[in-house]
C-alpha positions in Angstrom: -69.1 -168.0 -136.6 -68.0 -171.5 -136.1 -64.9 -173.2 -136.7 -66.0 -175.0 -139.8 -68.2 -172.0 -141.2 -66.0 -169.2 -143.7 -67.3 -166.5 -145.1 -67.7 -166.0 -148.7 -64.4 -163.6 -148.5 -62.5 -166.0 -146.5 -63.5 -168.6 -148.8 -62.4 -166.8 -151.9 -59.0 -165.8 -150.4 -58.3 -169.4 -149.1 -59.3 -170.6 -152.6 -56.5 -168.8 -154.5 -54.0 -169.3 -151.8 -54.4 -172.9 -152.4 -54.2 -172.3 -156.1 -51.0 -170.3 -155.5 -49.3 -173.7 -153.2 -50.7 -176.1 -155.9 -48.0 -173.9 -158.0 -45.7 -174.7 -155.3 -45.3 -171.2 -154.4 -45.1 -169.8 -150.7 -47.5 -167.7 -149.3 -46.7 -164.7 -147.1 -45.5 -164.8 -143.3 -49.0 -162.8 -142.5 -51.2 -165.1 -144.6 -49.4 -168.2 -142.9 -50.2 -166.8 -139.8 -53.7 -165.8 -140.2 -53.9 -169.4 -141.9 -52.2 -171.6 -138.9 -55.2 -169.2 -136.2 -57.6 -170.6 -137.9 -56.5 -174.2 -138.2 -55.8 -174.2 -134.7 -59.7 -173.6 -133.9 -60.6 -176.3 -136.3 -57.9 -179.0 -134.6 -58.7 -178.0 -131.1 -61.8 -179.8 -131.6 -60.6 -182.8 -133.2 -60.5 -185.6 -130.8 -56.8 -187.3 -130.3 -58.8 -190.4 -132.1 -60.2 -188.6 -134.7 -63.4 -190.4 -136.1 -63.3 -190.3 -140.1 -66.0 -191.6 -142.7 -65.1 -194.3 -145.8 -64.5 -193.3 -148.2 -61.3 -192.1 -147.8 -57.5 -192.2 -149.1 -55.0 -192.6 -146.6 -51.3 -191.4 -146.9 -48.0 -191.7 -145.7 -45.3 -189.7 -145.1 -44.5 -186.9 -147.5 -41.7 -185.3 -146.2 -41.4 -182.1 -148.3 -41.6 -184.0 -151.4 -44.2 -181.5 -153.2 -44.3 -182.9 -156.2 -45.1 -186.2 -154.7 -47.9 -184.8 -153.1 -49.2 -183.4 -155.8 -49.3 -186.0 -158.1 -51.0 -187.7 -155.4 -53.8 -185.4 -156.3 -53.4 -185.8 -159.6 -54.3 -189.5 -159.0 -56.3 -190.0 -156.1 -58.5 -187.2 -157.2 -58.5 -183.4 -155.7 -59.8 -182.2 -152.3 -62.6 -182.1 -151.8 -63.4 -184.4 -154.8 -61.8 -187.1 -152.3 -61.7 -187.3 -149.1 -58.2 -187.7 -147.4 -56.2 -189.0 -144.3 -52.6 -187.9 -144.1 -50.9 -189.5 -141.3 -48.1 -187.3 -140.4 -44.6 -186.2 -141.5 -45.0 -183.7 -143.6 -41.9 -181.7 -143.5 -37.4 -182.6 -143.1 -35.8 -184.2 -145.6 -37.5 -182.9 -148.9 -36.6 -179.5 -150.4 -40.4 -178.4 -150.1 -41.3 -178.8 -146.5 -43.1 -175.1 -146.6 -45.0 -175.6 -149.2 -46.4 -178.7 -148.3 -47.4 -178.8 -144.9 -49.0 -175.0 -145.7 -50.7 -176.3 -148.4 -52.0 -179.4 -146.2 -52.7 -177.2 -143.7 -55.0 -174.6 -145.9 -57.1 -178.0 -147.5 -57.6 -178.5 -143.7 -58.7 -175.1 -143.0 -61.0 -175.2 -146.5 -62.3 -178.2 -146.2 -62.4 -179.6 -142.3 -64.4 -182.4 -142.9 -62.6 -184.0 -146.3 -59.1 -184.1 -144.5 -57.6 -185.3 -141.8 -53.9 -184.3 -140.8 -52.3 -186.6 -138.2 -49.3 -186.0 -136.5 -45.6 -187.4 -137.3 -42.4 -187.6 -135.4 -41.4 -185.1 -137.5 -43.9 -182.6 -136.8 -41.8 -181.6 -133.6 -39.4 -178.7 -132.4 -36.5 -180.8 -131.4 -36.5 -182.9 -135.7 -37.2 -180.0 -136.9 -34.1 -178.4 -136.0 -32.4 -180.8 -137.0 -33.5 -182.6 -140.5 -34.2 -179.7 -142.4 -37.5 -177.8 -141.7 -35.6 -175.1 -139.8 -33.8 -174.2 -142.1 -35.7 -174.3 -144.9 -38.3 -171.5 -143.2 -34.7 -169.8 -142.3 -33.6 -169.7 -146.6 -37.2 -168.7 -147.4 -38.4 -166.1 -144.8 -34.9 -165.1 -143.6 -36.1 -165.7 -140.1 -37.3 -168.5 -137.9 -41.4 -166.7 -137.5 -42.5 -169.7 -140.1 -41.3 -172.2 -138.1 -42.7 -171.3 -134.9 -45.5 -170.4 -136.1 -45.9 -174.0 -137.5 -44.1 -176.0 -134.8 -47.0 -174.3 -132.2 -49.3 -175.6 -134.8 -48.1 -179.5 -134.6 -49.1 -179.4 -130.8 -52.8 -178.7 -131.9 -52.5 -182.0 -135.0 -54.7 -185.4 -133.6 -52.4 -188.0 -132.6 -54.9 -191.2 -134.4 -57.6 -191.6 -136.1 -60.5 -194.2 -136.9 -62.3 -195.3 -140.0 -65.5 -196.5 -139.7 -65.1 -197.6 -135.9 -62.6 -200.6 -137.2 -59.7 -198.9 -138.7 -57.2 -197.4 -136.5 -54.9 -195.0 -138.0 -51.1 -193.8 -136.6 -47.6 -192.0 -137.7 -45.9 -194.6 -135.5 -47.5 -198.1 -133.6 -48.3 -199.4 -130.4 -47.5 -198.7 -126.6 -46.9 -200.9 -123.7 -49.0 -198.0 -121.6 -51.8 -198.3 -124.1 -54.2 -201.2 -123.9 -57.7 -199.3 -125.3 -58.3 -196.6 -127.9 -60.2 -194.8 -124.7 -56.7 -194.9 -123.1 -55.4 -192.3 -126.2 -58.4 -190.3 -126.1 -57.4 -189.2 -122.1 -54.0 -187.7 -123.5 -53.5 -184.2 -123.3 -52.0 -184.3 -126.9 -51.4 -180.5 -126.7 -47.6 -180.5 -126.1 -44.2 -181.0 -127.7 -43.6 -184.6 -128.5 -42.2 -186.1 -125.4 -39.0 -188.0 -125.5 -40.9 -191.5 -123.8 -44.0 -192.3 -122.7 -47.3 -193.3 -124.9 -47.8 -190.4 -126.7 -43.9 -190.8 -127.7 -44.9 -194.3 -128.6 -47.7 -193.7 -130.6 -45.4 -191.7 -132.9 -42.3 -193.8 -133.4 -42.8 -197.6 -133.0 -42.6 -199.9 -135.3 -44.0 -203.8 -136.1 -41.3 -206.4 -135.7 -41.2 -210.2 -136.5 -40.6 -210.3 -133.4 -42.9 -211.4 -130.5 -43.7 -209.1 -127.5 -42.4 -205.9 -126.7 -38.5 -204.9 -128.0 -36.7 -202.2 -127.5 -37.1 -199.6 -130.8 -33.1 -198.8 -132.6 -34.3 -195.3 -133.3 -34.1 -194.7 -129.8 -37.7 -193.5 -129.0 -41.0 -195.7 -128.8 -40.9 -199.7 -129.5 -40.8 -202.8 -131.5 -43.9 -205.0 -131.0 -44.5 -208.3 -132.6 -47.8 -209.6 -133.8 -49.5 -211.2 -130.6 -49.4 -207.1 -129.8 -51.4 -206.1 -132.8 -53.3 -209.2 -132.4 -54.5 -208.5 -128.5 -55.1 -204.2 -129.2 -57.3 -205.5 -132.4 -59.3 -207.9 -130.6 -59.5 -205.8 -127.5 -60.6 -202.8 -129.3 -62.8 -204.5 -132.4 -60.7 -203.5 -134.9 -59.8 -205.1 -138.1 -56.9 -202.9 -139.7 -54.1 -200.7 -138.0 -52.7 -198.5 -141.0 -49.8 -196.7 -140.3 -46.9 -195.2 -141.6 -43.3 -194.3 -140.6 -41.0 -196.6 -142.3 -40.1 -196.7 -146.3 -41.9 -199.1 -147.9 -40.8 -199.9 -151.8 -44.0 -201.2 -153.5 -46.3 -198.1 -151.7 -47.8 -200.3 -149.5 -46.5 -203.6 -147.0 -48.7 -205.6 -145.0 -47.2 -207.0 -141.7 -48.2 -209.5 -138.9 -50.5 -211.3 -140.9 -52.6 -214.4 -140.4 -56.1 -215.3 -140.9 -56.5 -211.3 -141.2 -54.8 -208.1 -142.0 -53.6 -206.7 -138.9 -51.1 -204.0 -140.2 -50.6 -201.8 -143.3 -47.7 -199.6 -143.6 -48.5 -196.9 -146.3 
């Protein structure tokens, strides 16, 4: 059986699982294992620029902030009623990390070709540890299983993604080491996030006002000002990096702009 075909069992059983996280309840430490095995067969064969259709909805970070999440359903419309593209940071910080990224993770496993789960900064050992994951799967499980379990997981999560040929989708921004989307889709992606390098990059830089290439105050990846996004655009035929990252007030902020949109923050 392929990775995108369930039997009528599995189906069923993933079906009120997800019913049971859209009540923001946790599922079992087996069931989140058995859940993460097969997830990993479905992201194994996701390219690290992960090609998605329009339509689609495309989110920013959630952080553990359930509710948030799912009154994002609630307005967006349900999966697989709409299709999705979440780009990363899923858990630290909010008080419902588990439930989130397991209920994100069982829409994957349900419904591989209506959602796409990027990867964050966040969605790494080393955060974890720190801004609150760990712990959380500590207070719930009353061991650190969970965690691992989901932490192996991350490695498996496609690092970008493109809409339609002409969007390009990201946690973080651009890389010195990165001139073509061709150059991102040699990465071994499978890996914890590294401290420096592009795939670091591609996970914690941010736009600046800025021209050229500046060094990043969060200590990992880079500022780069518009001529950047305007030479990887043109270079690649792109019309629209969205991205995420950074709070943005209104929900949305559009950055190094001109004749056209080059950037979205969500």
């Amino acid at each position: 059986m392929g990775a995108n075909s369930l039997s009528t069992d599995t189906t069923t059983d993933l079906d009120e699982q997800i019913s049971q996280l859209m009540q923001c309840k946790p599922l079992s430490e087996p069931q989140v294992k058995a859940l993460c095995e097969k997830a990993k067969e479905i992201l194994m064969e996701e390219s690290n620029v992960q090609p998605v259709k329009s339509p689609v909805t495309i989110c920013g970070d959630i952080h553990g902030q359930f509710h948030d999440l799912a009154e994002l359903f609630q307005i967006g419309g349900k999966c697989p009623d709409t299709n999705y593209l979440f780009m990363g940071d899923y858990v630290d910080r909010g008080y419902y990390s588990v439930e989130t990224v397991t209920l994100l993770v069982a829409l994957k496993v349900r419904y591989p070709q209506r959602i796409t789960i990027l990867r964050g900064n966040h969605e790494s050992r080393q955060i974890t540890q720190v801004y609150g994951f760990y712990d959380e799967c500590l207070r719930k499980y009353g061991n650190a299983n969970i965690w691992k379990i989901f932490t192996d997981l991350f490695d498996y999560f496609p690092l970008t993604a493109l809409v339609e040929s002409e969007i390009f989708c990201l946690h973080g921004g651009l890389s010195p080491s990165i001139e073509t989307l061709d150059n991102i889709r040699n990465f071994d992606r499978v890996q914890e996030v590294p401290h420096e390098g592009p795939m670091c990059d591609l996970l914690w830089s941010d736009p600046d006002d800025r021209c050229g290439w500046g060094i990043s105050p969060r200590g990992a990846g880079y500022t780069f000002g518009q001529d950047i996004s305007e030479q990887f655009n043109h270079t690649n035929n792109l019309k629209l990096i969205a991205r995420a990252h950074q709070l943005v007030m209104d929900g949305f902020n559009w950055a190094h702009v001109i004749f056209d949109f080059q950037i979205l923050t969500r």
